[in-house]
C-alpha positions in Angstrom: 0.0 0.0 0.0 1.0 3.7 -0.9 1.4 6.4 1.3 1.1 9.7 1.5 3.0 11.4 -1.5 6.2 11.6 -1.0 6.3 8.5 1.3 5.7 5.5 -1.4 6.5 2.4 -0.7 6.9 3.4 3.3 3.0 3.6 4.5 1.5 6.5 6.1 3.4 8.8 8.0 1.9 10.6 10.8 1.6 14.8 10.3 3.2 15.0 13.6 6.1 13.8 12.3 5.9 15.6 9.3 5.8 18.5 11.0 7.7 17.4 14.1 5.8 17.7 16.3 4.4 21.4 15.9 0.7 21.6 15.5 0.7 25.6 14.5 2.8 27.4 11.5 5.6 30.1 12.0 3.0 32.5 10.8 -0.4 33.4 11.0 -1.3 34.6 7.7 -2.1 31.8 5.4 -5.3 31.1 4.7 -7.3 28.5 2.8 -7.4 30.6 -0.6 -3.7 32.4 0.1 -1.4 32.0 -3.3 1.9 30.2 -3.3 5.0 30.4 -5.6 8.8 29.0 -5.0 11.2 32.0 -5.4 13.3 29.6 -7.7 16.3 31.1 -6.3 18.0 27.4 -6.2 17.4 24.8 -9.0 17.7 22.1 -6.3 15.9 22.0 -2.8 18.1 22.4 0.0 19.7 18.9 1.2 18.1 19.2 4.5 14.0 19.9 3.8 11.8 17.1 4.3 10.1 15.1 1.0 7.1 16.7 2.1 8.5 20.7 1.9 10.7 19.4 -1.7 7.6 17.9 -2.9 5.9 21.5 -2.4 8.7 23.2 -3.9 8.2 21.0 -6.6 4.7 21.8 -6.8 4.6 25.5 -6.4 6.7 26.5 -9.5 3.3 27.6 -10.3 0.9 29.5 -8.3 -1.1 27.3 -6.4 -2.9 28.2 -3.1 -2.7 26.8 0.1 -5.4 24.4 0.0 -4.1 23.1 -3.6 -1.5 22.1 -2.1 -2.4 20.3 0.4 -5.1 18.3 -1.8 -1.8 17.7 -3.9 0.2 16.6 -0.6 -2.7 15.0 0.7 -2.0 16.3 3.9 -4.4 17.7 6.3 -3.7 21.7 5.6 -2.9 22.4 9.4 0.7 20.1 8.0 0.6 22.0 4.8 0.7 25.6 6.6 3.6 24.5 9.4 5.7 23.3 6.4 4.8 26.4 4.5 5.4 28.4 7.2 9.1 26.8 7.6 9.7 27.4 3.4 8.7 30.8 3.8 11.1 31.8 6.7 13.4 29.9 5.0 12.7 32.4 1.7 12.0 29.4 -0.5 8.4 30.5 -1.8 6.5 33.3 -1.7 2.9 34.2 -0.8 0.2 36.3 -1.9 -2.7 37.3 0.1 -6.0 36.4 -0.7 -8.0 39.5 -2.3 -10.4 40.7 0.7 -14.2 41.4 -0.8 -14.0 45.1 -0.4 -11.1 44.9 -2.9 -12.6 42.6 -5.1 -15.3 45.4 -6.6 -14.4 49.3 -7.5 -17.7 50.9 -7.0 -17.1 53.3 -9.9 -16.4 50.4 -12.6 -19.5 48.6 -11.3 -21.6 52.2 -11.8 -20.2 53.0 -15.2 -20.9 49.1 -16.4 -24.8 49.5 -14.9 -24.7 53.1 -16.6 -23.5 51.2 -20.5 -26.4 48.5 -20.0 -28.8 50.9 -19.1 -27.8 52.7 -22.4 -28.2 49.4 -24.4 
């Protein structure tokens, strides 16, 4: 039986030790929808990062949000965010904050589109 990716061949390995251990990222601002990108400063991972935080590396040469990758881990996303957490104090990827709804609409675009289809 297959494990978790990254772990083929061994059989599940527990997120604690994924994560060893720690239950709660470096940093508190990743959410669910938060974008993630390597910074592609090294063409190979550092010798020392888990499969898990290579595998992501791996993964996040294009943008892909937090809870893409952990559907592409398969790892709960409370793992996912403590190893994302580690790559981005380590300044191997990059984040984006999601877009908060008030950004999300200019009230003068939205005016001047109802103003055009009330001219149609």
């Amino acid at each position: 039986m297959s494990g978790p990716a990254g772990t083929a061949g061994a059989g599940p390995v527990r997120p604690y030790v994924i994560t060893g251990g720690r239950t709660a990222p470096s940093r508190d601002s990743l959410a669910l929808e938060t974008l993630v990108m390597a910074t592609g400063g090294s063409t190979f991972p550092p010798p020392d990062l888990t499969p898990e935080a290579a595998e992501i590396l791996g993964l996040c040469v294009q943008l892909l949000s937090v809870a893409e990758v952990a559907a592409h881990l398969r790892q709960p996303v409370a793992v996912v965010k403590v190893l994302l957490g580690d790559l981005l104090d380590a300044g191997l990827v990059l984040t984006r904050p999601p877009v908060t709804a008030a950004d999300r609409h200019d009230p003068s675009l939205l005016k001047e589109v109802l103003d055009g289809l009330r001219q149609l």
